[in-house]
N, C-alpha and C positions, 0 to 999 in steps of 0.2 A: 219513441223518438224516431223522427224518419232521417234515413241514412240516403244522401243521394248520392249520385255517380255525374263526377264532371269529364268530360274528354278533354284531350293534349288540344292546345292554341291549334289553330290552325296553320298548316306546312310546317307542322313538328314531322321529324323522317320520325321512323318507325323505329328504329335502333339506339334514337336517344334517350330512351328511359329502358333500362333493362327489363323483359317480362318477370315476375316475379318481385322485382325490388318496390320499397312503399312507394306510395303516389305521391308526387310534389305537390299537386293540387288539390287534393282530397277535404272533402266538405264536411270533415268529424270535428264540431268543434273548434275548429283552426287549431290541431296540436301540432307542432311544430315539426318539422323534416326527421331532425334527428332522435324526435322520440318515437319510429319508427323503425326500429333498427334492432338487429337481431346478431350477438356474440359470436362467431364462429370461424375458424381458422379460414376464410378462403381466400387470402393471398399470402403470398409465402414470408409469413410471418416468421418463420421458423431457419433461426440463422444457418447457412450450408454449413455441411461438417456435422448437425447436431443430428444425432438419432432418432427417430418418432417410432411409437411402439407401432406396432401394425396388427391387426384382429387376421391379416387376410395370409394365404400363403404368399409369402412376397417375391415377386420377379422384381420389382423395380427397387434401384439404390435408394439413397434419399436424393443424391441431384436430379434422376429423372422422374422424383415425385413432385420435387419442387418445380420443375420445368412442366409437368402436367397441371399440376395445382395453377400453376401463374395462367399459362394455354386458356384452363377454364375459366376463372373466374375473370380473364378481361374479354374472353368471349363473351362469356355473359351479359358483362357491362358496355362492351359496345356492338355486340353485333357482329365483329369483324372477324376477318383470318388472323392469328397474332406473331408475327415475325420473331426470328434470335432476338433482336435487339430489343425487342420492348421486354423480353419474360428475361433478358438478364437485367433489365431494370425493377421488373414489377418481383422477381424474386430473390434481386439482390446478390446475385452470383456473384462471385470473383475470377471469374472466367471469361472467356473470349467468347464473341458470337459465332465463331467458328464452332467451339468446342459445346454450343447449346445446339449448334444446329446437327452435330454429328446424336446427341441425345433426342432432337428431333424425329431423326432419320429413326432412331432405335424406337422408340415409343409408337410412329408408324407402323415399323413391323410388328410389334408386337398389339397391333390393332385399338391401339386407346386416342388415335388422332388420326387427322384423314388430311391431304393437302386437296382441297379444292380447284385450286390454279398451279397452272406451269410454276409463274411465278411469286404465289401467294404465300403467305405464311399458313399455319393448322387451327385446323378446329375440334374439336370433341368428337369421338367418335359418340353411340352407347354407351359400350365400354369405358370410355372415359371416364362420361357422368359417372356411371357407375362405380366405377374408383371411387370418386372425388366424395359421391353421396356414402359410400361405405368407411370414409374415412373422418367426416364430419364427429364431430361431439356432440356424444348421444344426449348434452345437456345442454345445448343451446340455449342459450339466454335469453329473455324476452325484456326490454326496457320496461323499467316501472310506469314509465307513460304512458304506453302502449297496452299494457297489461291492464292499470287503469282505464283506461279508454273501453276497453273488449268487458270489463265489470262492469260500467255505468250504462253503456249501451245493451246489453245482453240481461243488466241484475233489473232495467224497469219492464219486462215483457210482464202482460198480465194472463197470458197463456200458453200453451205448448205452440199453437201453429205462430201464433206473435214470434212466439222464441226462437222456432227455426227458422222463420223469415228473413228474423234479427239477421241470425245468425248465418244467412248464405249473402247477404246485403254485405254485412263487417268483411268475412274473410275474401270477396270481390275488393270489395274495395283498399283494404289492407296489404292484399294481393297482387290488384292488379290480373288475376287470373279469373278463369269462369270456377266458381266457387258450384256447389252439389251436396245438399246436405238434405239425408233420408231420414222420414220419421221411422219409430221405434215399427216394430209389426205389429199388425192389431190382433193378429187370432188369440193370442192372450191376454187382450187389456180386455177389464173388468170393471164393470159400473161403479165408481167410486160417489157418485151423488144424482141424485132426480129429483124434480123441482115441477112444478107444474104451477103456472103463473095464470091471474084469471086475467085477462085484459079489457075487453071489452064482454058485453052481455053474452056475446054470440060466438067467443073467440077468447083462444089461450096459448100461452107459451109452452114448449116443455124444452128443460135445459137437462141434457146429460153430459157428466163429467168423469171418464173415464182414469184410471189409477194411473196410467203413460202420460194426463194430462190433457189430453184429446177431448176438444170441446163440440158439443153438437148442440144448437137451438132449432128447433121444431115447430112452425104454428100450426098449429088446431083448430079447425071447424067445430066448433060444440056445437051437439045437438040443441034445439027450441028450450027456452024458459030452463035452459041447467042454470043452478041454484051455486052460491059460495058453498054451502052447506056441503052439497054431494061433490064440489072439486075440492072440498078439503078430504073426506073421505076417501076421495080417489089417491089423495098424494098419500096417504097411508096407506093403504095396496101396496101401491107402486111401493114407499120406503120399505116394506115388510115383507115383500116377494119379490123386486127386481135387484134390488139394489147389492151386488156384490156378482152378479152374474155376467158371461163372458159377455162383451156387445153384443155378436154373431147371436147368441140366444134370446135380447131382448124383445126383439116382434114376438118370436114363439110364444115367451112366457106370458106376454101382457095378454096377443090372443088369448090365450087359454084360459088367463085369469076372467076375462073378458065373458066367455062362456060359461064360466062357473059364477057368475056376481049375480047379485040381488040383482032383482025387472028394473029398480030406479037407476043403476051405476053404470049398467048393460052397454048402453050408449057411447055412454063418455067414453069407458074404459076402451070401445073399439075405435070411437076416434082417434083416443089415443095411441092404442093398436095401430092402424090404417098410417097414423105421421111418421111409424117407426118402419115402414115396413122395406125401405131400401135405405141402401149407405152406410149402414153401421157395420154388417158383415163384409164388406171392402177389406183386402188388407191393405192397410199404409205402407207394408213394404216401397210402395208403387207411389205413395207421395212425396215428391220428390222439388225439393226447392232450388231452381238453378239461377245463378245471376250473374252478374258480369260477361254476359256472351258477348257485347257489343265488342271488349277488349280482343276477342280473337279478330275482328273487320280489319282493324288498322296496324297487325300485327303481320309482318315480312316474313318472319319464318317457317310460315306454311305456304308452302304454293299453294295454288288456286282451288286445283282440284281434292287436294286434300284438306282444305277447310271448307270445300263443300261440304265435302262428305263428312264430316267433327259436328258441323253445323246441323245437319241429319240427327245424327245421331244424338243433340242432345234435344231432339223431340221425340226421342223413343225411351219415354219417362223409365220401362218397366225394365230395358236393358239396361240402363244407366244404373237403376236400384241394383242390379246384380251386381254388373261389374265394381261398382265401388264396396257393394258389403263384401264378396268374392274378395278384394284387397286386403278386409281389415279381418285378419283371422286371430288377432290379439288385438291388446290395449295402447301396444308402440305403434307410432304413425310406421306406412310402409312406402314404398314409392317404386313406383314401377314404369322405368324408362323405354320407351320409344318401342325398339322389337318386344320388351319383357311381357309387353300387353300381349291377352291373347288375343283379341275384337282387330280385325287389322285396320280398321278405322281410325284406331287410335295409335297407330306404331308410328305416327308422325308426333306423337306427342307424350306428353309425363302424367301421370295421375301421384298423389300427395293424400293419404285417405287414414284416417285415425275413428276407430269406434265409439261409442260412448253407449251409455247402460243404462234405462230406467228400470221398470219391468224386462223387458225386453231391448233388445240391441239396435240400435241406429248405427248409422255413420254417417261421416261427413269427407267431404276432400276437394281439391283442388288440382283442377286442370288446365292446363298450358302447354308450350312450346316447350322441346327438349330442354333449350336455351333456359333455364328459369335461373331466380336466385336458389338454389334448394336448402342452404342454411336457413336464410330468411322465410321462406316459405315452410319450412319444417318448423321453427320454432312459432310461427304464426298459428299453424294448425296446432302445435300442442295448447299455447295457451286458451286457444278459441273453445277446445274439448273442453280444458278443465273450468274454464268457467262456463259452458253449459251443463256441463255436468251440474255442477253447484245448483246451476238455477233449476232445472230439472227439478231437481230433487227438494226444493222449494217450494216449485207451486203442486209435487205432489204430499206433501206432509200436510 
């Protein structure tokens, strides 16, 4: 099923769809607004006075968690610097603006908001995010729409590269971010099926289908007057001697086999040989499926020269493969804000990056502006994992 990508009307500002949050426009289906939508504390939901556990060592009370909590998530949502008055609406204080903006000042110093103008209200520092992302629920919710939607899209791939295609398409556009999603690494994937198709008189197929899923079709120049008879023989070779072997050693083998064959199979089997002899030993670390880049053009919160330079960098396939497997050191999504990156290319912006497992390890993640939704963008990437995963593991059985 092709997934496309619509852009905002035109003389939409840049600030009026949050990065990160679902697309109003979005071409899945037509499922509706709010079955895009992801559980998670980020407006201060949490009436003052009441206590919230904290994992973190805590400097901050709960009023100036709530006064940060508000800060971000209307930053988020519009773009903007956010004044006393709006975060003692959006968190529900019963206090003065007086008394949020001396909480201001404090959160300032202690480096989790930064004022921009003389007379602007604050924004997010890093720090901030990073509060705000360390204090989320590690169990974010994903709408059952949503979640169905990521199954019917992802469960009809009929192969590995279909699937991660699928699957850097959905979390773009789900996203609204430039979505990064790495195949498994090949130096261990192993021959799971060879097929040798006769086509024409003079000319043949050969289909290898690797245990990660990894599809390879191959045509073959057959030698003059080869017979059905001796490419049936050949495909039992090949079933009885390549089949279970890493990719990286199938030229070697088939050569070999090639030199050891009866004077009538000689032929074929080297043509066969000759089809395999580049591409298989590649590793896929390095394949790397990115989309939604267009979403960084019409996005404010990079200056110029630093979406240059983002924009570089995601033509540099083999960097991209590191940095993001580099993130996912377990199976919980990780996210790594603005300075936390090491690549300073990226310290203008968030990475969102969750593993998954066939043979061998992949991952996937999601990049944007510091500014993202990171609730919604975290529960998006978990359910995206687990239902590749699933599929994964589908078309390798």
């Amino acid at each position: 099923m092709a997934v496309t990508e619509r852009h905002p009307p035109r003389g939409a500002s840049a600030a009026s769809t949050a990065p990160g949050r679902p697309r109003p426009d979005l071409d899945i289906r037509d499922v509706p607004d709010d079955a895009v939508k992801v559980s998670v504390p980020v407006s201060g939901d949490t009436p003052a006075g009441e206590s919230t556990p904290l994992p973190l060592d805590d400097d901050l009370d709960d009023r100036k968690r709530l006064v940060l909590r508000a800060i971000v998530s209307e930053h988020v949502a519009h773009g903007e610097p956010v004044g006393s008055k709006r975060v003692v609406q959006v968190a529900r204080l019963e206090v003065s603006a007086a008394t949020v903006r001396n909480e201001m000042a404090a959160l300032e110093r202690l480096g989790y908001i930064t004022q921009p103008h003389t007379s602007a209200g604050r924004v997010p520092t890093d720090k901030g995010y990073r509060r705000f992302v360390d204090e989320l629920r590690a169990d974010a919710a994903v709408a059952g729409p949503q979640r169905e939607l990521v199954q019917e899209l992802l469960g009809s791939a009929t192969d590995m590269e279909d699937l991660l295609a699928r699957t850097s398409s959905v979390l773009s556009q789900l996203t609204r971010l430039v979505s990064l999603v790495i195949a498994p690494a090949g130096e261990t994937a192993r021959l799971k099926l060879v097929e040798l198709v006769g086509l024409t008189p003079g000319s043949a197929l050969l289909l290898l289908v690797a245990d990660t899923g990894r599809v390879e079709k191959r045509s073959i120049e057959l030698p003059p007057q080869t017979t059905e008879a001796q490419l049936e023989r050949v495909r039992g070779v090949l079933g009885e001697h390549v089949r279970g072997r890493r990719l990286g050693d199938v030229h070697a083998a088939i050569a070999a086999i090639a030199d050891e064959a009866p004077a009538d199979l000689r032929d074929v089997l080297r043509a066969v040989a000759d089809a395999t002899a580049s591409g298989l030993a590649d590793d896929t670390i390095h394949h790397v499926f990115v989309g939604g880049q267009a979403s960084l053009a019409g996005d404010a919160s990079f200056e110029r020269e630093h979406l240059s330079r983002l924009l570089e960098l995601l033509e540099e396939r083999a960097t991209l493969a590191r940095l993001v497997a580099d993130a996912t050191a377990d199976d919980e999504p990780t996210v790594r804000i603005g300075e936390e990156n090491e690549v300073e290319d990226l310290r203008s912006a968030s990475l969102v990056a969750q593993r998954y497992r066939l043979v061998t390890a992949g991952s996937l993640g999601v990049l944007g502006p510091t500014r993202m939704d990171y609730g919604s963008v975290l529960g998006t990437v978990r359910a995206v994992v687990e239902q590749l995963q699933e599929s994964l593991d589908d078309l390798s059985s």
